[in-house]
ROMAR-975443 format. One record per residue: residue number from 1; x, y, z of N, C-alpha, C in turn. Coordinates in Angstrom, 2 decimals. Each point is the difference from the previous one (the first is absolute). Layout:
NUM,X,Y,Z,X,Y,Z,X,Y,Z
...
// end
This chain:
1,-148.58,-37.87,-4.79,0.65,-0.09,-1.30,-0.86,-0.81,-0.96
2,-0.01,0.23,-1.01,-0.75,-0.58,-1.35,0.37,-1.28,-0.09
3,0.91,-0.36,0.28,1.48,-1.68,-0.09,-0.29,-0.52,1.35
4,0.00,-1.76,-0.38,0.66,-0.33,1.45,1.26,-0.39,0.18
5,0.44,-0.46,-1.71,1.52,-0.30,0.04,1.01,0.73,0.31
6,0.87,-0.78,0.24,1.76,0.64,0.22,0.29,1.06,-0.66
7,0.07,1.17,0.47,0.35,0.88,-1.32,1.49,-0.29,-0.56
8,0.70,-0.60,1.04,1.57,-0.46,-0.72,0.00,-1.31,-0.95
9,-1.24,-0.91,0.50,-0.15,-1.06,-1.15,-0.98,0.72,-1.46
10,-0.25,0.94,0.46,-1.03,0.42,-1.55,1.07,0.79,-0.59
11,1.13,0.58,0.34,1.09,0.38,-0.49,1.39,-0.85,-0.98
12,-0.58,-1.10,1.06,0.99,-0.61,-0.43,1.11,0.25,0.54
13,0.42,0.42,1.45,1.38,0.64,0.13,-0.07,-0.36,1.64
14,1.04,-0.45,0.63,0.11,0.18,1.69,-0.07,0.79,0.62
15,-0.06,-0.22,1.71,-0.10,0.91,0.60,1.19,1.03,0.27
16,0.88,-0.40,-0.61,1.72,0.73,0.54,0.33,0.56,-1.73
17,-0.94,0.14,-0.45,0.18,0.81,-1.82,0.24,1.45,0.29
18,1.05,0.39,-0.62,-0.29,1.26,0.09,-0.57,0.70,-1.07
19,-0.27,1.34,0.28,-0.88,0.98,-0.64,0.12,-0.48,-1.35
20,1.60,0.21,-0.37,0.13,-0.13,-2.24,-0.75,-1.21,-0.01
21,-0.07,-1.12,0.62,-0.50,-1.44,-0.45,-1.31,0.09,0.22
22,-0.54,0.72,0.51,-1.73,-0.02,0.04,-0.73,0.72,-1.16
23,1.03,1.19,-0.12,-0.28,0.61,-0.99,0.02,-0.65,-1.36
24,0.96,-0.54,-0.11,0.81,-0.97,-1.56,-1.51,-1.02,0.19
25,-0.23,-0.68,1.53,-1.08,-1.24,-0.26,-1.17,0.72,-0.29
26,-0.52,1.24,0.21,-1.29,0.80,-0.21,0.21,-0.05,-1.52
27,0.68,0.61,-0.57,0.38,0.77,-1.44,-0.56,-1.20,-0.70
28,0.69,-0.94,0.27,-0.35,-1.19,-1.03,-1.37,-0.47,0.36
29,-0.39,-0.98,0.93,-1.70,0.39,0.18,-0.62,0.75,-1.07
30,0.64,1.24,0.73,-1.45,1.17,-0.62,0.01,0.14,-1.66
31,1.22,-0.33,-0.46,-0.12,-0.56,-1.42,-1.06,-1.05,-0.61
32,0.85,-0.88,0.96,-1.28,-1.57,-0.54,-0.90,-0.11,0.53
33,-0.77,0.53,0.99,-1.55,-0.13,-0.36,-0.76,1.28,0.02
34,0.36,1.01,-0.86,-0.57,1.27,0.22,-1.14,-0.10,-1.19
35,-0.96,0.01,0.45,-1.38,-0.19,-0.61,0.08,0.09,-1.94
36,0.46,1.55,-0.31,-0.04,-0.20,-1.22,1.37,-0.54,-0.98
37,0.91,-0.69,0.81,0.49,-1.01,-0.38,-0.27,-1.66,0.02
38,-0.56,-0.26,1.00,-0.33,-1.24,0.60,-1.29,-0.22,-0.09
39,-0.72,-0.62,-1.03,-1.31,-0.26,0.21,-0.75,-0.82,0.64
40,0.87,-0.83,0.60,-0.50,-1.34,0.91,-1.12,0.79,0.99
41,-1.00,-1.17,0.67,-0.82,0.50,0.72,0.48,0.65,1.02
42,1.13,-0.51,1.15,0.37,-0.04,0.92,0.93,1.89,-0.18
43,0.05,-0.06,-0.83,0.98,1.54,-0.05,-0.06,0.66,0.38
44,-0.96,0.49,-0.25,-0.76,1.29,0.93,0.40,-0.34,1.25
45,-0.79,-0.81,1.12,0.36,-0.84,1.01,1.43,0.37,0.48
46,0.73,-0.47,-0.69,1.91,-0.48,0.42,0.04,1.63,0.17
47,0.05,0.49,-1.13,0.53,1.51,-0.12,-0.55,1.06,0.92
48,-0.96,-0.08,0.50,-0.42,0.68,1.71,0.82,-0.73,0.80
49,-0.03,-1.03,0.09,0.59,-0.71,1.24,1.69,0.37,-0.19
50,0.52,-0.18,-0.77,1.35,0.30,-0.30,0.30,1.67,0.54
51,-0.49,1.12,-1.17,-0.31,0.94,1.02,-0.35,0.77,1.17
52,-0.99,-0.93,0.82,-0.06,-0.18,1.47,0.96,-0.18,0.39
53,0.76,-1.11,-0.01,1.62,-0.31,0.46,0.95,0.92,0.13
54,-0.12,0.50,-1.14,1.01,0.99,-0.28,0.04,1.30,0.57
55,-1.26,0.06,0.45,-0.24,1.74,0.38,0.02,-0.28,1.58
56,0.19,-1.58,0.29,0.17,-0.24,1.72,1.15,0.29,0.27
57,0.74,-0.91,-1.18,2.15,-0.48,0.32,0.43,0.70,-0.23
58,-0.16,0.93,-0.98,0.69,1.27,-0.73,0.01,1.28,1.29
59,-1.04,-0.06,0.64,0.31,0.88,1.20,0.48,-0.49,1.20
60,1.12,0.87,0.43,0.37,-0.58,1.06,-1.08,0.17,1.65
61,-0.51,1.40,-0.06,-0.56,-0.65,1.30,-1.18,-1.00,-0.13
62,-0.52,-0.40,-1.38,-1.40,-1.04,0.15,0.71,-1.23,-0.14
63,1.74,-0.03,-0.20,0.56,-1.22,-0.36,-0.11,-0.49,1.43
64,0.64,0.72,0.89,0.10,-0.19,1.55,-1.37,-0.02,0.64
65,-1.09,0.37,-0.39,-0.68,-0.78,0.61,-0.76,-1.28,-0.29
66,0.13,-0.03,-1.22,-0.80,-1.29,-0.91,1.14,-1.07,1.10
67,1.47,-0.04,-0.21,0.51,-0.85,0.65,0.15,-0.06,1.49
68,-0.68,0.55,0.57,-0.48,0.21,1.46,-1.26,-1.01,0.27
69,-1.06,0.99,-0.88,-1.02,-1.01,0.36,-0.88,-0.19,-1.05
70,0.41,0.02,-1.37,-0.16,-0.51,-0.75,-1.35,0.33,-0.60
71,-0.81,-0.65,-0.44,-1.32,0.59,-1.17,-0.72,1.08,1.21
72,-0.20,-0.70,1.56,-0.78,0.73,0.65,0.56,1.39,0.21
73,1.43,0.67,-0.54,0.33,1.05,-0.11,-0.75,1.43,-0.38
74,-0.99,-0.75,-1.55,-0.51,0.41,-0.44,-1.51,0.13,-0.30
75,-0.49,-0.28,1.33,-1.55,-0.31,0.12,-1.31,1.11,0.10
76,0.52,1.29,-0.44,-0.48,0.67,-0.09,-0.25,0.56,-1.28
77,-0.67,1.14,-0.40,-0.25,0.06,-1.57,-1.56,-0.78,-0.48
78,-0.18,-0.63,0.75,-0.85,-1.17,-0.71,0.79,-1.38,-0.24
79,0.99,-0.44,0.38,0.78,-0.66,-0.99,0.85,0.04,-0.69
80,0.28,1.35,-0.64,0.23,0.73,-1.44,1.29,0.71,0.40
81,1.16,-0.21,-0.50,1.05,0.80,0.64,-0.37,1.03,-0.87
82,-0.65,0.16,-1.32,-0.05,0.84,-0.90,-0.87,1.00,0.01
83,-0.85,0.09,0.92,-0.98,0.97,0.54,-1.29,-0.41,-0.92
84,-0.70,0.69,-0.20,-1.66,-0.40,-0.18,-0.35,-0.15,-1.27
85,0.95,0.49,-0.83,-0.34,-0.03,-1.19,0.33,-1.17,-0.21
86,1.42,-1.04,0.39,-0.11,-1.38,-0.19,1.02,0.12,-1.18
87,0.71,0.90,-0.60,0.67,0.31,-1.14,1.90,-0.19,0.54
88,0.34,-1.56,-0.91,1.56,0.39,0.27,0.64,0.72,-0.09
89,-0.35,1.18,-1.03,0.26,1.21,-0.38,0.52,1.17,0.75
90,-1.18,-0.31,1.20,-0.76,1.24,0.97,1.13,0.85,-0.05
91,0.89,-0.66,1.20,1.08,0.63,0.63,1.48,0.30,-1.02
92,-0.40,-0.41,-0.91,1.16,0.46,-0.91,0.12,1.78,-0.38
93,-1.24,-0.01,0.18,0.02,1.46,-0.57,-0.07,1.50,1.19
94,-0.10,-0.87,1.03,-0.14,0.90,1.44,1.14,-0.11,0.42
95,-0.19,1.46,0.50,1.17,0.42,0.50,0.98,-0.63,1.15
96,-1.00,-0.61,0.58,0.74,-1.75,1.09,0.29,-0.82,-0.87
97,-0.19,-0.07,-0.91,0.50,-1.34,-1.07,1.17,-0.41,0.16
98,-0.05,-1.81,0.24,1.31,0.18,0.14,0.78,-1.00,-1.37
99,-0.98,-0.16,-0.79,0.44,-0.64,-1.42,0.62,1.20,-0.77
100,1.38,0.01,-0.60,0.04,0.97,-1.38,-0.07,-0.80,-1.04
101,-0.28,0.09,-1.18,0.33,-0.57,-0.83,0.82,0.88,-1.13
102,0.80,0.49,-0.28,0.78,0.52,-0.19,0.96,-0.26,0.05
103,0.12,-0.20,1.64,1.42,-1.00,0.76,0.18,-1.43,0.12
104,-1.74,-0.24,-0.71,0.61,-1.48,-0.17,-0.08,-0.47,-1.75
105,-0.47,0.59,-0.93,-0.27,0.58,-1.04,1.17,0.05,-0.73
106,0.65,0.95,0.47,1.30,0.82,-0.69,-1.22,1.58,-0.55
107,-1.01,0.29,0.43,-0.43,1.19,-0.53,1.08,1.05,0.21
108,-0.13,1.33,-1.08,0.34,0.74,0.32,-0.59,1.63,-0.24
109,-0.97,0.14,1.07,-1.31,0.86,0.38,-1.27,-0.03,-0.83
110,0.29,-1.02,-0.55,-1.52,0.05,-0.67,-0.65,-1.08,0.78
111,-1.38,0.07,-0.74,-1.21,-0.86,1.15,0.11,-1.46,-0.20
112,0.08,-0.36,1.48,0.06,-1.73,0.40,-1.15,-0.53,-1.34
113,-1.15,0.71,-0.37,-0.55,-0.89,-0.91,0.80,-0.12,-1.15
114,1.00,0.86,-0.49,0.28,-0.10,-1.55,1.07,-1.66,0.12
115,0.69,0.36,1.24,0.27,-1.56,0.09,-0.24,-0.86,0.01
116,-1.62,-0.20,0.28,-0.75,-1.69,-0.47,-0.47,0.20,-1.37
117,-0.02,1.14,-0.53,-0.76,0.21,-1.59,1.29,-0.64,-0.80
118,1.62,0.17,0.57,0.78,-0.21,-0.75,0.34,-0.96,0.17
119,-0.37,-1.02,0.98,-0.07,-1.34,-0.30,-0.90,-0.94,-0.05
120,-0.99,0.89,0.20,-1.54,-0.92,-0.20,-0.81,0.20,-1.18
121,0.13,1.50,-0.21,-0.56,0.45,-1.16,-1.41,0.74,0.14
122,-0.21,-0.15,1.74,-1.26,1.04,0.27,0.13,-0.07,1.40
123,-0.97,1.02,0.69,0.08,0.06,1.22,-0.15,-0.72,1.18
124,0.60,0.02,1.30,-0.06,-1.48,0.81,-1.49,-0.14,0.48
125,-1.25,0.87,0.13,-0.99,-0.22,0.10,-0.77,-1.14,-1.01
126,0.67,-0.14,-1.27,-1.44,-0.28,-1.10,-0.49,1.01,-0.66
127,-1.06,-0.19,-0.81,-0.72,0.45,-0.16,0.41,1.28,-1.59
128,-0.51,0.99,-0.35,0.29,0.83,-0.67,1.34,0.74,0.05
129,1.21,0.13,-0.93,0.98,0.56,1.09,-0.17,1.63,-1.09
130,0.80,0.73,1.09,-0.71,1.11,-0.03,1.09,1.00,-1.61
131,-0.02,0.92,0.01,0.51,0.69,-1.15,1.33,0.36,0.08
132,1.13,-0.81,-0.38,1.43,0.73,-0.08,0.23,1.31,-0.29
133,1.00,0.58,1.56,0.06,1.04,0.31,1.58,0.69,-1.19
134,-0.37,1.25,-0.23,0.74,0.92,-0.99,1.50,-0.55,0.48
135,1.07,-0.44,-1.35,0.91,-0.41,0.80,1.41,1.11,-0.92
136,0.60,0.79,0.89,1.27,0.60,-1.11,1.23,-0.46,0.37
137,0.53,0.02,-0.90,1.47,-0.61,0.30,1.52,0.90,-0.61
138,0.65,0.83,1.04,0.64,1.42,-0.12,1.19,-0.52,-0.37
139,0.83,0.65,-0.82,1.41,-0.64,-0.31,1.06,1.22,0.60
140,0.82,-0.39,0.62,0.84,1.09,0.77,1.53,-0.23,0.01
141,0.71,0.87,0.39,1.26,-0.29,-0.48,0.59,-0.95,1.67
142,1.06,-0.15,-0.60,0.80,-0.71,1.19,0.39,0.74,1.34
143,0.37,1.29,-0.36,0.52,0.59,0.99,-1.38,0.89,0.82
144,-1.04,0.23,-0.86,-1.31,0.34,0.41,-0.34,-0.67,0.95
145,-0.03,-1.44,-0.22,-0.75,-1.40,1.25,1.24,0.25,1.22
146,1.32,0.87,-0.42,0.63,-0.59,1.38,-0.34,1.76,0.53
147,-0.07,0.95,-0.65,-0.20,0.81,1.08,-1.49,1.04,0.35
148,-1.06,-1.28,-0.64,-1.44,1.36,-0.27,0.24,0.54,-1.19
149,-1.45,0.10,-0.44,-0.21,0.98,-1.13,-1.10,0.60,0.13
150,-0.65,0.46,-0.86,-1.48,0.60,-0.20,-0.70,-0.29,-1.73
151,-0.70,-0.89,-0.08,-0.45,-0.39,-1.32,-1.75,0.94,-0.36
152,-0.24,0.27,-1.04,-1.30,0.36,-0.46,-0.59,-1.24,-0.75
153,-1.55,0.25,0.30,-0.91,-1.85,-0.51,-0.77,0.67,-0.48
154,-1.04,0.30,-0.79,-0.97,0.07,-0.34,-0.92,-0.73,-0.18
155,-1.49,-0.27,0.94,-0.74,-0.74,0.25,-1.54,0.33,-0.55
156,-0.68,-0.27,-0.71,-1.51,0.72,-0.74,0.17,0.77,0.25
157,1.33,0.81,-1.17,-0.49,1.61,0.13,1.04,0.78,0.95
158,0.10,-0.84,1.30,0.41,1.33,0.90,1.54,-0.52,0.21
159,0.90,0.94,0.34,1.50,-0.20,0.19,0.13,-0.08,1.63
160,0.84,-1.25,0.35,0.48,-0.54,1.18,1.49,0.47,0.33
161,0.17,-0.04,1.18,1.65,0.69,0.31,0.04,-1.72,1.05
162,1.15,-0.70,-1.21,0.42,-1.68,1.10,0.79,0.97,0.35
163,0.34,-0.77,1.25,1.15,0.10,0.52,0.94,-1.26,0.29
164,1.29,-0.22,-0.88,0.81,-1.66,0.11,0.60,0.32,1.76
165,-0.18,-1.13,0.30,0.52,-0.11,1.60,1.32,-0.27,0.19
166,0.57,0.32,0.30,1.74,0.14,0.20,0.46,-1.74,0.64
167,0.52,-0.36,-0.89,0.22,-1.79,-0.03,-1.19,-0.79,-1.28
168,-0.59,0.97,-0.48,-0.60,-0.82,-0.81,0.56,-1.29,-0.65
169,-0.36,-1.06,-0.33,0.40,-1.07,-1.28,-1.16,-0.18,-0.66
170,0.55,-0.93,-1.27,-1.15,-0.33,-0.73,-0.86,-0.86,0.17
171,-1.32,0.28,0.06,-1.09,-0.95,1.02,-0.70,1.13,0.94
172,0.92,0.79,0.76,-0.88,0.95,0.94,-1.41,0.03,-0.59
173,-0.96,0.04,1.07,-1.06,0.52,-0.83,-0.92,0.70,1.69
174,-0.77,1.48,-0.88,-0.72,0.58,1.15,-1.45,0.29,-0.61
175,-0.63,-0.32,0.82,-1.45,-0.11,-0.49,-0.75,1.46,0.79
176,-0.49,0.44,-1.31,-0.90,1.55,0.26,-1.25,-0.21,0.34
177,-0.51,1.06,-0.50,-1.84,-0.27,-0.05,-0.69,-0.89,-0.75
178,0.87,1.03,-1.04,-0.82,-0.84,-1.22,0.89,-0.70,-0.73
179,1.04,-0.42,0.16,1.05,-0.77,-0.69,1.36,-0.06,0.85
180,0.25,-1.03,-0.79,1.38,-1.00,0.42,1.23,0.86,-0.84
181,1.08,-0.26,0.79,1.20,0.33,-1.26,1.30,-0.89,0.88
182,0.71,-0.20,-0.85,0.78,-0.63,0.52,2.06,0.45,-1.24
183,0.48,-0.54,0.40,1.22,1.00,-0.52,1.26,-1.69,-0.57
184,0.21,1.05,-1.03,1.16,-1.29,-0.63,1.12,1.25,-0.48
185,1.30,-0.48,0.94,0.79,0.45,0.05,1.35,-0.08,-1.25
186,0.52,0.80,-0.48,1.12,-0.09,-0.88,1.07,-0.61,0.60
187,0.96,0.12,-0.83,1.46,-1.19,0.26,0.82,1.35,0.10
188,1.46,-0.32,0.30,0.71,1.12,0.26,1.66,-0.58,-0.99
189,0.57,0.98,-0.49,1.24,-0.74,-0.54,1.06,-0.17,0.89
190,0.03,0.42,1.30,0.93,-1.25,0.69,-0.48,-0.15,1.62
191,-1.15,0.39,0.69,-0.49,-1.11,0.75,-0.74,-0.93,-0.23
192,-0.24,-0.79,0.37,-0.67,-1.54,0.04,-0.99,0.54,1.69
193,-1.22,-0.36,-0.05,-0.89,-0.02,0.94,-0.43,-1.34,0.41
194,0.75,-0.84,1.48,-0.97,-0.70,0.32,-0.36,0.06,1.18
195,-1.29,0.25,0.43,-1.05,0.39,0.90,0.14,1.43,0.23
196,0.38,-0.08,1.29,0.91,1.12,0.74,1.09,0.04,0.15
197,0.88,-0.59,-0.87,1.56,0.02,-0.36,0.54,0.62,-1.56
198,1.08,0.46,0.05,0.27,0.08,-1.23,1.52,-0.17,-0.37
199,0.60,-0.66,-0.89,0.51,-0.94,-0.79,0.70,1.25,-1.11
200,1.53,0.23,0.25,0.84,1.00,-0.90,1.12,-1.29,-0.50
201,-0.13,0.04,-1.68,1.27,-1.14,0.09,1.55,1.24,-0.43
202,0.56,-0.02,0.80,0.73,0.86,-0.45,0.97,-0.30,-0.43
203,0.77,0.38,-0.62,1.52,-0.12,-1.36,0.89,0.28,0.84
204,0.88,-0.88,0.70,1.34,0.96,-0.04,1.44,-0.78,-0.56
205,1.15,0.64,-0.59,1.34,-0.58,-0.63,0.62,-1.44,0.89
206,0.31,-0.59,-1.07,1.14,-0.92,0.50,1.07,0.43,0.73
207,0.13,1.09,0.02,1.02,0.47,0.90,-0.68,0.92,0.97
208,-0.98,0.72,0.46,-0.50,0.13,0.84,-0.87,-1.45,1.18
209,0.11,-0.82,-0.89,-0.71,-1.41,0.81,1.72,-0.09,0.60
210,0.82,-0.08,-0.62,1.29,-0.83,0.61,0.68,1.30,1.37
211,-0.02,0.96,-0.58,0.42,1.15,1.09,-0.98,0.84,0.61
212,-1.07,-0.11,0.18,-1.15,0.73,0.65,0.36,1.47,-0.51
213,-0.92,0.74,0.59,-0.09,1.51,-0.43,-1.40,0.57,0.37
214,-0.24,1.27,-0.22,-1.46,0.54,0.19,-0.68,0.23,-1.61
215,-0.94,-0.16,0.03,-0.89,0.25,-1.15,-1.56,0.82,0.45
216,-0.52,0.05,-0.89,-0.98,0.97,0.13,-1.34,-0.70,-0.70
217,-0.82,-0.24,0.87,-0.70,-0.74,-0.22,-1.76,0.43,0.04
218,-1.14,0.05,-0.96,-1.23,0.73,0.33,-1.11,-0.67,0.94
219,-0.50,0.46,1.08,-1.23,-0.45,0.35,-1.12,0.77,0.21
220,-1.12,-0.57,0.25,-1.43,0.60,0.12,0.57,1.86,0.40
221,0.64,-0.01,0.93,0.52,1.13,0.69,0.66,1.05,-0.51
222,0.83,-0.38,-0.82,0.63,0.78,-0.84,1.41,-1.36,-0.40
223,1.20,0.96,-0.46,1.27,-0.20,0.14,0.98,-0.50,1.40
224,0.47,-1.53,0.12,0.67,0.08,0.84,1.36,-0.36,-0.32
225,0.85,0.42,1.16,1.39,-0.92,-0.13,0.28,-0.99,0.54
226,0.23,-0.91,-0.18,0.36,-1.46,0.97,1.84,-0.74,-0.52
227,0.02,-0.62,0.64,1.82,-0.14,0.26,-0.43,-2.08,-0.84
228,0.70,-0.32,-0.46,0.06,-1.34,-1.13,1.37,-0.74,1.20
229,-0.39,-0.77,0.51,1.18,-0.84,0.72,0.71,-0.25,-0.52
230,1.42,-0.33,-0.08,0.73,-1.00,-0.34,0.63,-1.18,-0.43
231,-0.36,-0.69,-1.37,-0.51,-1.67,0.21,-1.45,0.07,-0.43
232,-0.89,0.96,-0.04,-1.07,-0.21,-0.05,-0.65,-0.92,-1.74
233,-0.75,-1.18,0.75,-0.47,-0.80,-0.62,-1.20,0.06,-1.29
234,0.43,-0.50,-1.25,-1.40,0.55,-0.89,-1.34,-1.00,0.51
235,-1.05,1.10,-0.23,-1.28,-0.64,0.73,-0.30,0.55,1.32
236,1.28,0.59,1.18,0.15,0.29,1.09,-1.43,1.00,0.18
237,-0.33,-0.22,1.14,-1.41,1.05,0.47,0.13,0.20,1.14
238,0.00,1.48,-0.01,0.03,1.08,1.05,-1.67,0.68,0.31
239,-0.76,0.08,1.57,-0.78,0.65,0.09,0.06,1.03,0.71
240,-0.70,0.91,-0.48,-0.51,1.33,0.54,-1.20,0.32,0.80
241,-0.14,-0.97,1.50,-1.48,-0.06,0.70,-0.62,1.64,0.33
242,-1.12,-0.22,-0.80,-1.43,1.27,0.22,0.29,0.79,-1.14
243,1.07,-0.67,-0.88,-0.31,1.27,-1.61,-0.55,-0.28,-0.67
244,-0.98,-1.20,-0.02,-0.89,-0.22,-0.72,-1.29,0.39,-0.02
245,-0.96,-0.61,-0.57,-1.53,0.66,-0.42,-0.36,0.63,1.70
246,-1.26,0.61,-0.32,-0.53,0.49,1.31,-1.13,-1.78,-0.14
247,-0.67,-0.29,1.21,-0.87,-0.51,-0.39,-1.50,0.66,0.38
248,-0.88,0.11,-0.58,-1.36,0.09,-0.09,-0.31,0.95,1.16
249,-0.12,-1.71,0.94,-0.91,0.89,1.54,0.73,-0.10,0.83
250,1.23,0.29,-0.16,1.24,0.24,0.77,0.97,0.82,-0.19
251,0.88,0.66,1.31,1.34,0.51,-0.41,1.07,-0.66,-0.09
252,0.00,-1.31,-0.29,1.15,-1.19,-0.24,0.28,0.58,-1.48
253,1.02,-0.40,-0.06,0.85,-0.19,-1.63,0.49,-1.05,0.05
254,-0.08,-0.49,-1.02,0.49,-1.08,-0.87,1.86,-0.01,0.17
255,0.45,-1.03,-1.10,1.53,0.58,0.29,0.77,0.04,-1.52
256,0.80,0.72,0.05,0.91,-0.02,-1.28,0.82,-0.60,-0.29
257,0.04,-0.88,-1.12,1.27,-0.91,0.23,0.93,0.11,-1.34
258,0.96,-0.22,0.02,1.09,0.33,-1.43,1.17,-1.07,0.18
259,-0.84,-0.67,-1.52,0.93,-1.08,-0.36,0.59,-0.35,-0.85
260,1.85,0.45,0.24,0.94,0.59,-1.01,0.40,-1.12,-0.92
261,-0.27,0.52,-1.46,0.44,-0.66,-1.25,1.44,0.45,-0.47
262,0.73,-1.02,0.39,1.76,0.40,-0.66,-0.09,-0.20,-1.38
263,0.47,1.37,-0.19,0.02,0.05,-1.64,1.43,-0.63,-0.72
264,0.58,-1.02,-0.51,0.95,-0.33,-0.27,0.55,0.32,-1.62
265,1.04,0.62,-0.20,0.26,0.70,-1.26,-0.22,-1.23,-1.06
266,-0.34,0.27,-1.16,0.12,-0.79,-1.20,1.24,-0.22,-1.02
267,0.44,1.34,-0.07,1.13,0.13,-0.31,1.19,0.85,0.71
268,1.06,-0.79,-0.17,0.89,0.90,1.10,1.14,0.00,-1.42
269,1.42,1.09,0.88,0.98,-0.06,-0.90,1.43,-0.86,0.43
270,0.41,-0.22,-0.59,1.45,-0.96,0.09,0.88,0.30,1.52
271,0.22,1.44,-0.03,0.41,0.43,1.68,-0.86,-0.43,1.55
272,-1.40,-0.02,-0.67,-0.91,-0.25,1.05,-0.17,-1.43,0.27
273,0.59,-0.77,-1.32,-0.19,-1.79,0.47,1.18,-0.22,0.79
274,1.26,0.89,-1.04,1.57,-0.53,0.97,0.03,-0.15,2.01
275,-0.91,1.51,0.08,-0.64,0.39,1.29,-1.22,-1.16,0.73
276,-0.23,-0.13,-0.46,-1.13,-1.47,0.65,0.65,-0.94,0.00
277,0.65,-0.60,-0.62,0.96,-1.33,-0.22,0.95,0.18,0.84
278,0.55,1.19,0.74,0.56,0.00,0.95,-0.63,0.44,1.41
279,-1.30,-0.10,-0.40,-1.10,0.01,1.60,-0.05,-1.10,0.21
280,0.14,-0.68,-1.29,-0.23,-1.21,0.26,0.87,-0.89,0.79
281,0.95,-0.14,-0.52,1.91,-0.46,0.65,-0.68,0.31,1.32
282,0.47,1.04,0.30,0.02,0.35,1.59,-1.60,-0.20,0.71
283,-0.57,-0.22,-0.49,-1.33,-0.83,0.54,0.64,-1.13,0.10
// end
């Protein structure tokens, strides 16, 4: 190995940390001394070594053996858990890699570099950074992102067939050949989208809250009927598990939830107060 130190003391984190806390202690690290943020001499320095760490702990079978038998785990290579080129980089981009940055990032499919450009302001190498890639940004309707669409781009000249991915939100982004696109989704007039859930505030009478009943209610799906309890409370929320969004790279759904707004009259007539004032009594 390149280190002789602790990789849990160059972390900053114990031996009984789990995965989120190595990750959370990497993230920050790799913030503060990442070369073209940190100009101190030592930066460069920390920020291999930090990355070394990370590409040990972050995997579980090199975690188990680093804590077996520790640096001599890794005595092959030259030294170099990173192979010959000597680049913290290396293995990020191979297909054994076991760094994403994405997943530790928050990316979403675009390249681990645009994430140090967007907080460093150039690439994690140094040096010249290279030419920002074509970026489009598709506007689509609401009900488009929840069930697929098919968009046209036109790129120098020639016409593209996107295709929106069924769960889209706003942020998706899929990177082509020659360009990026990424999708910002419309609002809807009565769902509310959050994540993979979705949020119906629905209306029903003061007297359907006090005596229940069925109403008819819309989701992603179409038209449903659902039954209003008895007593039922304003604010009250009812879910509907798997009627929500699809997600991405899954057949999970999200869930539907509907949370009933009692509509209370503004004005009533003289028969209808005599009538409450005696709900009232007998309450």
């Amino acid at each position: 190995m390149a280190t002789t130190r602790d990789l849990y003391d160059i972390l900053g984190v114990s031996k009984s940390a789990t995965a989120a806390e190595i990750k959370s202690a990497y993230r920050k690290l790799a913030l503060k001394w990442h070369p073209d943020k940190n100009k101190s001499k030592e930066a460069e320095s920390k920020f291999k070594e930090i990355n070394e760490a990370y590409e040990i702990l972050s995997d579980s079978d090199k975690k188990s053996k680093y804590d077996q038998f520790g640096h001599a785990a890794f005595g092959g290579n030259g030294g170099n858990p990173y192979g010959a080129g000597g680049s913290p980089f290396g293995s990020y981009y191979s297909n054994g890699g076991s760094v994403n940055f994405e997943d530790l990032f928050g990316g979403a499919g675009g390249d681990p570099f645009d994430v140090f450009s967007s907080f460093f302001g150039g690439n994690p190498f140094g040096g010249q950074r290279q030419a920002p890639r074509t970026h489009y940004s598709i506007k689509v309707d609401f009900m488009e992102a929840i069930n697929g669409a098919e968009k046209t781009l036109t790129h120098n000249g020639k016409k593209y067939q996107i295709s929106v991915p069924v769960g889209t939100d706003t942020g998706t982004r899929i990177r082509y050949t020659d360009f990026d696109v990424s999708f910002h989704v419309g609002t809807h007039s009565k769902f509310k989208r959050e994540g993979y859930d979705i949020v119906l505030n629905q209306e029903i009478s003061f007297t359907q809250a006090i005596l229940g009943g069925e109403i008819i209610i819309p989701t992603l799906e179409g038209d449903l009927k659902i039954k209003v309890r008895p007593g039922t409370q304003p604010e009250s929320i009812i879910r509907l598990t798997g009627k929500g969004v699809k997600h991405l790279q899954s057949n999970r759904r999200g869930d539907f939830y509907i949370r009933y707004v009692v509509k209370v009259p503004s004005k009533i007539s003289n028969k209808q107060k005599e009538l409450l004032k005696k709900f009232e009594e007998l309450h």
